[in-house]
DOGU-460705 format. One record per residue: y, z, x of N, C-alpha, C in turn; residue in one letter. Coordinates in steps of 0.2 Angstrom, whole numbers, plus 5000, padded with zeros to 4 digits. Example, Ala and Ser with C-alpha at 12.3 -4.5 7.8 and 13.67 -1.06 7.14 Angstrom:
497250395066497850395062498450395066a 498950355064499550365068500050395064s 
This chain:
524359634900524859594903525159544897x 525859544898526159504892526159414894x 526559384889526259324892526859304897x 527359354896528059324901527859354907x 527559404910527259444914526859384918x 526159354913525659324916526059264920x 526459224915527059174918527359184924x 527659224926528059274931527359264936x 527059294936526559284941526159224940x 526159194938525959124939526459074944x 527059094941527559064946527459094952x 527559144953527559204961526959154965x 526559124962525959124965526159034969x 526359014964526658924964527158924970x 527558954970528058964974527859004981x 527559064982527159084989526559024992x 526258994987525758934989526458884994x 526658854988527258814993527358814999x 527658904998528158905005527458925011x 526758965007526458955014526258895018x 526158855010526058755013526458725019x 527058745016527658715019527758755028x 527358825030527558845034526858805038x 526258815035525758795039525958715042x 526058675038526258595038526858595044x 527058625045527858635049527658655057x 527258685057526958705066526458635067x 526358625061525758565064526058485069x 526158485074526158435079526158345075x 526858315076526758245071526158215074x 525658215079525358175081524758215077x 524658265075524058285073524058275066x 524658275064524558275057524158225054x 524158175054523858115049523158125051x 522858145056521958165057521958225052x 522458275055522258325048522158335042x 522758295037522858265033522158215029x 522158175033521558135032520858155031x 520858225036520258255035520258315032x 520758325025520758355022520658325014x 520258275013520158215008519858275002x 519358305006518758355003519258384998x 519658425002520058474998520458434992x 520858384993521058354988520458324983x 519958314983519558294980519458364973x 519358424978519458494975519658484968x 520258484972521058504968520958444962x 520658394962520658324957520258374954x 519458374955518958444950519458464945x 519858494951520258564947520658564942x 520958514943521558454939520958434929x 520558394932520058384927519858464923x 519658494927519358544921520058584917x 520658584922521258614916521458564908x 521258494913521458454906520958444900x 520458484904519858474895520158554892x 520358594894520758654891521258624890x 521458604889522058584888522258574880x 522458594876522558594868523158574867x 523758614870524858594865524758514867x 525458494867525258424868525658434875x 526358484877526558494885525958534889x 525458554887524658544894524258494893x 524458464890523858404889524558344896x 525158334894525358304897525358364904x 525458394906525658414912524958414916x 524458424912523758404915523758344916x 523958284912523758234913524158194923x 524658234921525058244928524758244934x 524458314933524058354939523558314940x 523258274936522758214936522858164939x 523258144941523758074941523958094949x 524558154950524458164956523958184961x 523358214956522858234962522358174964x 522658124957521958054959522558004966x 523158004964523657974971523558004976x 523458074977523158124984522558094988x 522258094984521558064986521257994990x 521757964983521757884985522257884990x 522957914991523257904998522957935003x 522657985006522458015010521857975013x 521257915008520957885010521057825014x 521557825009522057745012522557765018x 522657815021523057815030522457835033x 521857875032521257865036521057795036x 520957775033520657665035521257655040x 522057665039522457625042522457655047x 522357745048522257725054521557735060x 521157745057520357705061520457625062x 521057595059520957515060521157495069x 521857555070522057575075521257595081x 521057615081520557605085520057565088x 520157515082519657465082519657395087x 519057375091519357305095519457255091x 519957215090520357155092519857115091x 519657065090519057005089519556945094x 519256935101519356895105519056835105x 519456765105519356715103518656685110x 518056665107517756655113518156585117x 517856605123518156555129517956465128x 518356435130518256365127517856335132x 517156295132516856255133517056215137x 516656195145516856145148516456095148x 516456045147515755995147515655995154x 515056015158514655985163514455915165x 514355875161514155825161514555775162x 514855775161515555725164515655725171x 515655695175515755685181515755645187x 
């Protein structure tokens, strides 16, 4: 395989990932999304691994930047995804209720 061939299919492959993201993301219900989302942290964690071990290959100085990218983006993924899970479990949470004021008995 030549390397304009291997390129070619590396794009085919970018581009079908996409559009199956984009179809799967699209049926999913706006009220579901953000628990799914959220409880996809693991996967993005992944893809951060993944991110990491291309940039220790990484030799020309545009893979070392485009790595340093995928790095960047997959550690925002993660830190976003944990960050709307806390906001919204906060959403669930009770309210802290001022206790009831005291009457003095004794006065009377």
């Amino acid at each position: 395989m030549t390397e304009t061939e291997a390129l070619l299919a590396a794009v085919t492959v970018f581009v079908l990932a996409i559009l199956c993201g984009f179809a799967v993301i699209s049926k999913v219900p706006a009220t579901l999304h953000t628990p799914l989302m959220s409880g996809a942290n693991s996967i993005h964690g992944i893809v951060l691994v993944g991110a990491m071990f291309i940039a220790v290959e990484a030799t020309t100085p545009i893979s070392q930047i485009l790595s340093l990218i995928a790095v960047a983006f997959a550690t925002m993924n993660v830190v976003g995804g944990y960050v709307v899970t806390d906001r919204m479990l906060q959403m669930f949470r009770k309210k802290p209720t001022a206790p009831a004021p005291k009457t003095d008995q004794a006065e009377g």
